[in-house]
C-alpha positions in Angstrom: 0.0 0.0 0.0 1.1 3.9 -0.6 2.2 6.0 1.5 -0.5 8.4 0.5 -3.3 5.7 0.5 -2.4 4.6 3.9 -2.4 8.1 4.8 -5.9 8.8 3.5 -7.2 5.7 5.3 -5.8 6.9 8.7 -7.8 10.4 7.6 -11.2 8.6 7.0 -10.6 6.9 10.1 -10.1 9.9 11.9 -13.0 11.2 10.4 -15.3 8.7 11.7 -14.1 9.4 15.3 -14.5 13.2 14.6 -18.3 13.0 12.9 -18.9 10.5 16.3 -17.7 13.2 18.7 -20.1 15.8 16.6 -23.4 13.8 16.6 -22.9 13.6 20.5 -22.1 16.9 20.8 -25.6 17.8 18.5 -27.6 15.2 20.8 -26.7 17.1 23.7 -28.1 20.3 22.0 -24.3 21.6 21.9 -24.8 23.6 18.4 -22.3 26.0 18.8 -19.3 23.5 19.4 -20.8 20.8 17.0 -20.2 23.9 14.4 -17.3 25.0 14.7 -15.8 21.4 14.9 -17.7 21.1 11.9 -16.1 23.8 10.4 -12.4 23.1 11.3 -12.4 19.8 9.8 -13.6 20.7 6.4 -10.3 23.2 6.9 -8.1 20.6 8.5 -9.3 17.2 6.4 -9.8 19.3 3.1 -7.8 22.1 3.1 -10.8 24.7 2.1 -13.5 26.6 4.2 -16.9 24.7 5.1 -18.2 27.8 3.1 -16.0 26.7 -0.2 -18.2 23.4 -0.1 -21.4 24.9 1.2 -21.8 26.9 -2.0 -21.0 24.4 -4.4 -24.5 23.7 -6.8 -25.9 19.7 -6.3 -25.5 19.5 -9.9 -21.9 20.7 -10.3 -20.9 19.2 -7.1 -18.7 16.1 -8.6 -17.6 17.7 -11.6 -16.4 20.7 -10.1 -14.2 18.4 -6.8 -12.6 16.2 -9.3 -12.1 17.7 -12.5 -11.1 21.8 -11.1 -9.8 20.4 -8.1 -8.3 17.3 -8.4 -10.3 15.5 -5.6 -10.1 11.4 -5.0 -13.1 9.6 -4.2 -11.2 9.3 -0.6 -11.8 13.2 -0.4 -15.6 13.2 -2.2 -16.0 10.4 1.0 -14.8 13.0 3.7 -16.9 15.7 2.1 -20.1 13.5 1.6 -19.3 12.7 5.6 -19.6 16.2 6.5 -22.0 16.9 4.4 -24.4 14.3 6.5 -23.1 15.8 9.6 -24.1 19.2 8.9 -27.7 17.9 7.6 -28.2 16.3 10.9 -26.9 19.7 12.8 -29.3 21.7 10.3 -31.9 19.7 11.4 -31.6 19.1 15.0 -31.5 23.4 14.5 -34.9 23.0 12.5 -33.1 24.0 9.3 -35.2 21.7 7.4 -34.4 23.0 4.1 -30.6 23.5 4.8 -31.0 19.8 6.3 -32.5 18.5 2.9 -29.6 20.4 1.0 -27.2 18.6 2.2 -28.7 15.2 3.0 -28.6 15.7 -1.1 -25.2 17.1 -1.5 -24.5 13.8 1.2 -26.5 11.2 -0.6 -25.5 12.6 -4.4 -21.4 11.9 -2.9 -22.0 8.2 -1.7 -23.6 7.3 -4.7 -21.0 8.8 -6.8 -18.7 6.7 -4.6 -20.6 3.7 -4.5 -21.2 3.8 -8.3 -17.8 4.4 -9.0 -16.1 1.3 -6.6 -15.6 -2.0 -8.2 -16.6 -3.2 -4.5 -19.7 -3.4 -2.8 -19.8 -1.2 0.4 -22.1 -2.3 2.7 -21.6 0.7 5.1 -22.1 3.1 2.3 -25.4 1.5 0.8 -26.6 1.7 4.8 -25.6 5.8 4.8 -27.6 5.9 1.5 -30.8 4.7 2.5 -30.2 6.5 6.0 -30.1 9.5 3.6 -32.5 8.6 1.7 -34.9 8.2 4.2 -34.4 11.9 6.0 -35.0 13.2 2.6 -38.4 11.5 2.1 -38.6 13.0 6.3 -37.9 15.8 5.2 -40.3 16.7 1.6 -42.8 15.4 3.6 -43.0 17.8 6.1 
């Protein structure tokens, strides 16, 4: 294995402990701190502002990461990561239609990522339906 793959591992790794510690800290109501956590790993993980990615257009979304940015699906997996995290902040806030936005941006990343792989990803087809689900939630309401 590469240096550089085994250090992107060790990142999505550390992502998943990071996006733990969030979700804790948005069950206990701590929006504040589950924010700006938020927004210093999109800085520390991707090396851009939460706002760089926050402004991004659904449809453009791929495109734009890997071809005018040179992005790995390892990076498109950290951002669809956040992505989900900040939907479930936006709606724990009752940012429903900030929540559905990224759920989308979220669920649009996985599938990429899942469509792309030669492997089937159990834990990925799980985050999709996961998604999936808070978006039918959320058109509902």
């Amino acid at each position: 294995m590469s240096y550089q793959r085994d250090y992107i591992l060790r990142m999505i790794e550390m992502i998943a402990e990071l996006i733990a510690g969030i979700l804790g800290l948005i069950k206990k109501g701590e929006f504040e701190k589950a924010s700006a956590a938020i927004d210093q790993v999109y800085y520390d993980m991707l090396k851009e502002d939460a706002g760089f990615f926050r402004n991004i257009e659904l449809d453009k979304l791929t495109d734009k990461l890997i071809q005018e940015h040179n992005y790995t699906k390892d990076h498109l997996e950290i951002l669809a990561e956040l992505f989900f995290v900040d939907a479930e902040l936006n709606k724990a806030k009752k940012e429903e239609e900030l929540a559905l936005f990224n759920y989308k941006k979220s669920l649009k990343l996985f599938e990429f990522i899942l469509n792309d792989s030669a492997i089937f990803s159990i834990d990925k087809q799980s985050k999709i339906s996961t998604i999936e689900k808070e978006i039918i939630q959320l058109t509902r309401n």
